[in-house]
Structures are given as structure tokens and as C-alpha cells.
C-alpha positions as CSV (number, residue, x, y, z in Angstrom):
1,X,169.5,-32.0,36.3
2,X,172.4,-30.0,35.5
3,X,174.6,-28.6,38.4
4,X,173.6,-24.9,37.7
5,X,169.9,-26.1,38.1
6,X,170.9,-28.0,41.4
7,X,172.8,-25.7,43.3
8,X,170.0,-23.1,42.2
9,X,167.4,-24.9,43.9
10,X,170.0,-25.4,46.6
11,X,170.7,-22.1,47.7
12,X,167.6,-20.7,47.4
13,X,167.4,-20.0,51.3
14,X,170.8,-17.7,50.7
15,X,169.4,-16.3,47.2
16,X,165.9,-15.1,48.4
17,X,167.4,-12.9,51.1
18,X,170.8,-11.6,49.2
19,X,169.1,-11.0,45.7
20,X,166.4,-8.5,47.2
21,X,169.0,-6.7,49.1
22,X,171.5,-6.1,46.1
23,X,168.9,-4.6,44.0
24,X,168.0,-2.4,46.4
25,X,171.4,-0.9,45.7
26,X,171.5,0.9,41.9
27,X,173.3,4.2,40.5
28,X,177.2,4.6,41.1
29,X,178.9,2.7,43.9
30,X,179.5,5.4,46.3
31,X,181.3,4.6,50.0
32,X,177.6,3.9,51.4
33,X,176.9,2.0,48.4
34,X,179.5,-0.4,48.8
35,X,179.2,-0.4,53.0
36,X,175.8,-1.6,52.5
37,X,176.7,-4.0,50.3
38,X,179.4,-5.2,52.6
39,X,176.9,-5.5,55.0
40,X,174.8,-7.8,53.1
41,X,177.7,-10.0,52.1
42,X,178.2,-10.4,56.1
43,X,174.6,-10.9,56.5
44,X,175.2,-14.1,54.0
45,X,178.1,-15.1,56.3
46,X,181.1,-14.2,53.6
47,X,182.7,-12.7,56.6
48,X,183.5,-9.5,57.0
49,X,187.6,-9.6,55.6
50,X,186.5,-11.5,52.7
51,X,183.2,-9.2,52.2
52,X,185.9,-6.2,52.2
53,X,187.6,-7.7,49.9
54,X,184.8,-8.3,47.2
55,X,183.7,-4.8,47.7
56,X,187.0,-3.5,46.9
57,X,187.8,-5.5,43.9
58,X,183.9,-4.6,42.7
59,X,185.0,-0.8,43.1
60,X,188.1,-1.5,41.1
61,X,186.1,-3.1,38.4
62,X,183.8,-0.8,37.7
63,X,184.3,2.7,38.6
64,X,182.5,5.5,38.2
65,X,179.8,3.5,36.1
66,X,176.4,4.0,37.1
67,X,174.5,0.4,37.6
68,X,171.2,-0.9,37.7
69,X,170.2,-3.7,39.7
70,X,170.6,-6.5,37.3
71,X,174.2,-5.2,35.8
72,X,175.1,-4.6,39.9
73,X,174.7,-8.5,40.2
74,X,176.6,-9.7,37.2
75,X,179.7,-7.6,38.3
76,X,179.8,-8.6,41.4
77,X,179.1,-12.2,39.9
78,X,182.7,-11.6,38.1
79,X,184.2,-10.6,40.6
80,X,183.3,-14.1,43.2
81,X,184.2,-16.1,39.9
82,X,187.3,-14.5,40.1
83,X,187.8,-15.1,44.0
84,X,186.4,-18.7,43.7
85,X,188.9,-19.8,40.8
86,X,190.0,-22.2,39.5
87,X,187.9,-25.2,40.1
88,X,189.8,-27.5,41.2
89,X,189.0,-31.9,40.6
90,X,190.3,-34.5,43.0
91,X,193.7,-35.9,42.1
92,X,193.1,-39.5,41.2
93,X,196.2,-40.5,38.9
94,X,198.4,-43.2,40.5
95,X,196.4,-46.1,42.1
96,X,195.3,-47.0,44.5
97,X,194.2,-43.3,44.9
98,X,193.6,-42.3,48.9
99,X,191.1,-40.2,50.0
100,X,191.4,-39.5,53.6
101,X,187.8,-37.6,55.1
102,X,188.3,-35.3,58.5
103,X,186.1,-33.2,59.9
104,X,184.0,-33.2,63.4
105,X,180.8,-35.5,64.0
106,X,178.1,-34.4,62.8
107,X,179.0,-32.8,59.4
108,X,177.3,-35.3,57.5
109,X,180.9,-37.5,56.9
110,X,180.0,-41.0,56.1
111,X,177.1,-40.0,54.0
112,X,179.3,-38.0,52.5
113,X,181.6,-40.8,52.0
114,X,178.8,-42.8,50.5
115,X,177.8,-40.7,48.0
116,X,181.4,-39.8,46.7
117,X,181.8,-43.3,46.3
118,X,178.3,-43.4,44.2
119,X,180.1,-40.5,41.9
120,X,183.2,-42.3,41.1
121,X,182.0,-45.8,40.5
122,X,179.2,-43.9,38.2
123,X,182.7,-42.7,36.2
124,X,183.9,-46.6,36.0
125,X,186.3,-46.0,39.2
126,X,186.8,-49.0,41.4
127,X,186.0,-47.9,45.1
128,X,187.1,-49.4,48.3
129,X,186.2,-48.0,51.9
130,X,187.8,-47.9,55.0
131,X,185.8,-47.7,58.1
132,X,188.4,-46.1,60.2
133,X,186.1,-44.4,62.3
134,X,186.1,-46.9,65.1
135,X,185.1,-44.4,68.0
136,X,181.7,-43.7,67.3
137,X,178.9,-46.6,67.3
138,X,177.5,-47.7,64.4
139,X,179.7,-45.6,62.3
140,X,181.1,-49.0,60.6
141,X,177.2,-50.1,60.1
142,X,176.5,-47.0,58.3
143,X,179.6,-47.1,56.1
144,X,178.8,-50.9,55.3
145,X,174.8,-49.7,54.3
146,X,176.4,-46.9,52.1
147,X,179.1,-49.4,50.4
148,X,176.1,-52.4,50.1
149,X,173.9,-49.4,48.5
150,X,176.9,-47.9,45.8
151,X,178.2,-51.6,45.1
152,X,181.7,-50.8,46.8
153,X,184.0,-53.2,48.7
154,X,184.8,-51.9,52.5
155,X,186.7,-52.9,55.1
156,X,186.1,-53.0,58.7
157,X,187.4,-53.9,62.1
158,X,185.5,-54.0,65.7
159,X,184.4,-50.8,67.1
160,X,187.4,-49.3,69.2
161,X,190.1,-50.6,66.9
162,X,193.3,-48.7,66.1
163,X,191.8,-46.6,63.1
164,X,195.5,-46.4,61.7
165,X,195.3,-50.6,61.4
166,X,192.3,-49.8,59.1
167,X,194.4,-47.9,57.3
168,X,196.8,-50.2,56.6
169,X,194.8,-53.1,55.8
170,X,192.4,-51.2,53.3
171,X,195.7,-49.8,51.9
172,X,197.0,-53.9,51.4
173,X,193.3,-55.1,50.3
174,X,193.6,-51.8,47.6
175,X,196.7,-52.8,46.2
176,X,195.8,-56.6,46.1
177,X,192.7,-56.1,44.6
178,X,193.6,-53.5,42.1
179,X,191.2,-50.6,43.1
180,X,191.6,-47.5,41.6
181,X,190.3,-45.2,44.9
182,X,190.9,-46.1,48.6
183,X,188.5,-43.6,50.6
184,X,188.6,-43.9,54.3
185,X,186.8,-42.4,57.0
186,X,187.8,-41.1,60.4
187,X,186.7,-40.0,63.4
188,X,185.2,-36.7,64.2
189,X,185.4,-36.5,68.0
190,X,187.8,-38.1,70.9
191,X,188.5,-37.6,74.0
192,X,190.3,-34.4,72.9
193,X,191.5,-32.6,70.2
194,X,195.2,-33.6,70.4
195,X,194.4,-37.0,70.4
196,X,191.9,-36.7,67.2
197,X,194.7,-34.8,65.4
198,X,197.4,-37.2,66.8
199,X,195.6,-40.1,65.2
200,X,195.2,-38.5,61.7
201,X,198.6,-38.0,61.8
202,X,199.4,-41.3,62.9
203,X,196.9,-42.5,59.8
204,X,198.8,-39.7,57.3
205,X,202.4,-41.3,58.5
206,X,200.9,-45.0,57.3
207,X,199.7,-44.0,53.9
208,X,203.0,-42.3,53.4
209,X,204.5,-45.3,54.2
210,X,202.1,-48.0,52.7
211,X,201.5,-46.2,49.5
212,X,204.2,-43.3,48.9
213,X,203.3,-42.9,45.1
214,X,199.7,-43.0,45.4
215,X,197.8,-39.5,44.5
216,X,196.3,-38.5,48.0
217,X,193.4,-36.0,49.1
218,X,192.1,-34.9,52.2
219,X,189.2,-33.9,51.9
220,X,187.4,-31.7,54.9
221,X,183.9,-32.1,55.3
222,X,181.7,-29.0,56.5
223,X,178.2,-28.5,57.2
224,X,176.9,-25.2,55.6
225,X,175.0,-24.2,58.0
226,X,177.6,-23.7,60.7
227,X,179.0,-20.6,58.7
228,X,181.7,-19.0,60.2
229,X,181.7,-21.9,62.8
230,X,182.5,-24.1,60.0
231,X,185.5,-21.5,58.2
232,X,187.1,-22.1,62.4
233,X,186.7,-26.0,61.8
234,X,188.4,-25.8,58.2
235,X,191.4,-23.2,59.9
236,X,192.0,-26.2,62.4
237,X,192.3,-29.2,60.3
238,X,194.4,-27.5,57.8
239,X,196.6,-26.7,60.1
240,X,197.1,-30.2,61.5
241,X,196.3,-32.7,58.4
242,X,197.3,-30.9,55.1
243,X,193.2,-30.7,54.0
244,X,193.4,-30.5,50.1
245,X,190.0,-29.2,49.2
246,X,186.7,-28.8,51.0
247,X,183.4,-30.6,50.3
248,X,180.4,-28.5,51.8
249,X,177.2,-30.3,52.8
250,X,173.7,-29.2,53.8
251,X,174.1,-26.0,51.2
252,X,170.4,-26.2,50.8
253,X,169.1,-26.3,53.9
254,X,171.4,-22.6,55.2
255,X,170.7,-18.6,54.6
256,X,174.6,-18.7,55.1
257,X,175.6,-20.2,51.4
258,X,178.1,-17.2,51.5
259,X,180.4,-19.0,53.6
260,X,182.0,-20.8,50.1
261,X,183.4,-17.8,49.0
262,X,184.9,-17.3,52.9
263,X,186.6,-20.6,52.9
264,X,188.1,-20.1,49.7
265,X,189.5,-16.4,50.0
266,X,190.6,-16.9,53.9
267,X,192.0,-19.9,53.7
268,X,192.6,-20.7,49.8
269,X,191.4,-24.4,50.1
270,X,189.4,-25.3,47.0
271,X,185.9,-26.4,47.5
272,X,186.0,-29.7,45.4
273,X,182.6,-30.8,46.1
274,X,178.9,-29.5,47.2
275,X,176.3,-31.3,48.7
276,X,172.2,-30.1,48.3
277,X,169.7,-32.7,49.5
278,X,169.1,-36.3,50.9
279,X,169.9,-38.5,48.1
280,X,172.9,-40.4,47.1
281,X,173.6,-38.0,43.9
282,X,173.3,-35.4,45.8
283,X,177.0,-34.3,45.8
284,X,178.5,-33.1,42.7
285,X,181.7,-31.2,41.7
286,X,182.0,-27.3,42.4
287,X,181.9,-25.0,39.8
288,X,182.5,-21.0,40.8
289,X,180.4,-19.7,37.9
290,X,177.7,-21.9,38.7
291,X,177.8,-21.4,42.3
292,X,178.1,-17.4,41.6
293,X,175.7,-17.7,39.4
294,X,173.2,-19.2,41.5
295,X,173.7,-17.0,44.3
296,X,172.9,-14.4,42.6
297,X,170.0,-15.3,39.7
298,X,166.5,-17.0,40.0
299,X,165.9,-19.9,38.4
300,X,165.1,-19.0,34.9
301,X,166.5,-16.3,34.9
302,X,169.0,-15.6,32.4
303,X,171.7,-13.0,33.4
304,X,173.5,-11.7,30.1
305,X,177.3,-12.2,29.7
């Protein structure tokens, strides 16, 4: 399945209710017009800055032109294209590439973990995980089933371990081994917030010093159907851990798929990868057309250019 076919069956809960909407809206955009549009875009969780936004840059783009439904959706498809760009891959150049994945319990993280690995090693990649999540019970387990399940090496130490020791040692078993991506997991919860942020620093300080030249990511995983919930998570761990991109899971099972184009505009991370469904290639690159695209146009349906 190609990934305009996937995330169009993925965001069909969003679709069904923004589609219907935006052709209710034809003839020139007038102030109403484009309020009610804003007011759908919020409906689809956009938020309302980055709704604004959109609206005005539709406005500017096509002025006093009179629209039907159908030419409504493919400007407006232009214009989130425009917001959403460029895509942006992971940066995997100088081995043993680290991939360090935040974000809070319950997001989907180590399945997330698994399936990225899945993705790489189907591109030839060498993959090695770190089960640095020592807090929470069974998170090694689950790692371990995902690394038995993708063919990649892991290591592990007993639950409650320093998660920076992990670190280190899946940083030394990387290089010794010659693995081309180190991806390592960490914990979504602690006693507070400072010390969850203190340890990912602590983690970010031993890759800097384990492996200065490798190409790093950190990679924030959210659950789509938080919404704006999940745009407050991303504005937190930005601002402590230096997130690189953004990998959204759980886009098929929200009405609030909007909440793509608010990560992007509000906080200008790149969403790197999307995750619709329950099985391990599940999770593919993002593409802004596509996404826009399917956001926008049935299945089938074939929006001219």
C-alpha cells in the first residue's frame, strides 16, 4: 500500500467530519467565509493561531476568486503543503547513528521503537536497542519481544538501573559491533518532571561524550488523539531535550488529525514519521502532500493539480 493510500484510510475519522464542512463553504471567501472555515480547522484541533494563520494565507492566495467546493479544498490543500514543508528524513550519516525516543507513558513509545527498527533494517540498516527505560515494569520485556520480532540486537539492564548506564553500554556494544543505528528508549514518567528531564539530560551529556561525531535525533513520540494536549507535551520536551522531529501515533484512531499541521506551524518541529494501525509496518515517513491530501480527498478520489 502506498503511503497516500495509508494515511487515507488513516484519517478517515478527521476527513469524514472536515470534508463535509468545507464544501459547505463555496462562492468568494468573504470575512464569514473564512471565520467559518477557521472554525472548522479548530474543530479538527489545528488550533486556533495556526487555523488563523491558514485562513489568512488562503485569503492571500486566492482573492477575490469565486470557488466551488472541490477548488475550495485543493487551495487550501496548497496552502497546508506550504505550512507542512519540507519533509524532513532522519539524519543517519555517521555511525553508529543515535536515536534518542522521549515522550510521556502511554504514547505508544516502545512500539514505536519496534517498528522504526522494522523500517530501517527493511532498508539494510543494522539496528541495535537500548532499553533505557528502567522505571516502568516490563518495559525491557516489551522492547526485547519487539527486537526478537524485527531481528535487532538490544541491550538491557535490571529494572531500576541508571538509564544513562544503558546509554553508555549500547553506545560501546554499537561501536564494537559496527551497527549503523543505536535507538534507545527512555522513560516517560518519574517521580517528577525535573527528574525525567534531568535524566535525559544526563543521557544527552553521555552520547555527547560517548559518540561526539555520531548523527543524533530525538525523536518525540505523540499520541494523536491527545490534540492540543499532545502540541503542550511537544512545547515541553523541546524545550528541555533539543526534540528534532516528531513521530505521531494513533492518527487513525482520532477526529483530531489536524493537530500535524499545529505541531509544525507552532512549534516548527518536523513530523518525521506517522503511525496508522496495530502492525509493525504501520509507521512510515511523512509526506505533507500526502498528509494534505488525505485530509482533504476520499479515497479515490482524484483532486486535479
Amino acid at each position: 500500500m502506498g503511503f497516500l493510500d495509508f494515511l487515507t484510510r488513516g484519517l478517515k475519522k478527521t476527513r469524514s467530519n472536515l470534508v463535509v464542512q468545507v464544501d459547505g463553504i463555496s462562492g468568494k471567501l468573504t470575512p464569514e467565509a473564512l471565520e467559518e472555515l477557521e472554525e472548522i480547522l479548530i474543530l479538527a484541533d489545528v488550533g486556533v493561531r495556526t487555523a488563523g494563520r491558514v485562513c489568512s494565507d488562503l485569503a492571500a492566495r486566492v482573492g477575490r476568486r469565486s470557488l466551488g467546493p472541490g477548488e475550495l479544498r485543493r487551495e487550501l490543500r496548497e496552502v497546508l503543503v506550504e505550512l507542512l514543508s519540507p519533509d524532513q528524513g532522519l539524519e543517519l550519516e555517521n555511525k553508529p547513528a543515535i536515536i534518542l525516543m522521549v515522550g510521556v507513558n502511554g504514547v505508544g513509545k516502545t512500539t514505536t521503537i519496534g517498528k522504526l527498527a522494522n523500517h530501517l533494517m527493511q532498508q539494510g540498516r543494522t539496528v541495535l536497542l537500548g532499553a533505557a527505560d528502567t522505571f516502568r515494569a516490563a518495559a525491557a520485556e516489551q522492547l526485547t519481544v519487539w527486537a526478537e520480532r524485527c531481528g535487532a540486537q538490544i541491550i538491557c539492564h535490571q529494572e531500576g538501573a541508571d538509564p544513562a548506564a544503558v546509554v553508555f553500554d549500547s553506545i560501546s556494544a554499537g561501536k564494537a559491533r559496527g551497527v549503523d543505528v543505536i535507538i534507545c528508549d527512555t522513560a516517560g514518567r518519574l517521580h517528577n518532571k525535573k527528574n525525567l528531564m534531568d535524566e535525559l539530560a544526563k543521557m544527552d551529556r553521555v552520547i555527547t561524550r560517548e559518540a561526539p561525531d555520531s548523527s543524533r535525533e530525538v525523536l518525540l513520540v505523540l499520541d494523536a488523539t491527545t490534540g492540543q494536549n499532545g502540541l503542550n507535551q511537544a512545547r515541553e520536551f523541546a524545550a528541555a531535550c533539543g526534540v528534532t522531529g516528531v513521530v505521531l501515533t494513533k492518527l487513525d484512531g482520532t477526529a483530531k488529525g489536524g493537530v500535524v499541521v499545529g505541531i509544525r506551524d507552532q512549534l516548527g518541529l518536523p513530523i518525521k514519521f506517522v503511525g496508522v494501525g496495530e502492525q509493525v509496518d504501520d509507521l512510515r515517513p511523512f509526506s505533507a502532500r500526502d498528509y494534505a491530501t488525505a485530509l482533504l480527498f476520499e479515497e479515490g478520489e482524484e483532486p486535479e493539480e
